[in-house]
Every structure is written in structure tokens, then in C-alpha cells.
N, C-alpha and C positions, 0 to 999 in steps of 0.2 A: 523536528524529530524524524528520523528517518525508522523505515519498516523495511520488512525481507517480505515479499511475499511466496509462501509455501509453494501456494499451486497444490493441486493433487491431479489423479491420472488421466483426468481428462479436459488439463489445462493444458495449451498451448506451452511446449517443450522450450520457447525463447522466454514464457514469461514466469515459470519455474523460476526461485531465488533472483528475481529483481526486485535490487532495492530501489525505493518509493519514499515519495514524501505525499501524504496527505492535501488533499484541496482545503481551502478553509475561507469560510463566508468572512464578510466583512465585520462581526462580532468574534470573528478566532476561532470559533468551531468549526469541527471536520465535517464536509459535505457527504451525511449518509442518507441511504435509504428510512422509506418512513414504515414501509409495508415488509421490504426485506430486508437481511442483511449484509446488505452489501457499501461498499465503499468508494470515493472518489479518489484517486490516485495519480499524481504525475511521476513518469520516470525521470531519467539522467536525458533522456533525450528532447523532452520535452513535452511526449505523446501523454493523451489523460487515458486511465484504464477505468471500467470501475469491478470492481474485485470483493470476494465476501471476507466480510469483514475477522469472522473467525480462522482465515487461513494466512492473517497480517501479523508479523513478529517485530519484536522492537528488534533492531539493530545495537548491539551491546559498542559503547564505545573503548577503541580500546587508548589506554592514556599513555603506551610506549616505554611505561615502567617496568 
């Protein structure tokens, strides 16, 4: 499942609308915080971010019809 994440204004300006794909433990769930909420994140390039969680959009697929 790929995400956009938001960012707001005092996120790093490169990391504004990069999409993301989730980290996921070896049971398939998303590697999040336990105290905050925040998230584990890989870009397109490979780097891991971790980012809060309520500033993560799904990525709407689009089917080209």
C-alpha cells in the first residue's frame, strides 16, 4: 500500500508529498510508535523516515479508465 505524506510547515520542503510505503515486522504489521504517533516509512529511494502517523494519506490508485 503506498501513502503521501502531508508534511506540514515545519517539515522538511523535500519531504512534503513523498510517497512512501510502510515498514512491516515479520507478522505484516506497520512498524509504529508505542508512546507516539509516529511511523516507519521507506521512500522510492530507499531511505527509512519515521513520520507521524496522522499526516499519512493513502495514495488513491488510479486504474487508467
Amino acid at each position: 500500500m503506498r501513502y503521501i505524506y502531508l508534511g506540514d510547515k515545519l517539515t522538511d520542503p523535500a519531504l512534503r508529498g513523498m510517497p512512501c510505503d510502510p515498514v512491516r515486522r515479520a507478522d505484516g504489521k506497520c512498524i509504529v510508535g508505542q508512546s507516539t504517533a509516529a511511523a516507519l516509512v521507506i521512500d522510492a529511494s530507499g531511505r527509512q523516515h519515521v513520520v507521524l502517523r496522522r499526516r499519512l494519506r493513502v495514495q488513491k490508485e488510479h486504474d487508467g479508465g
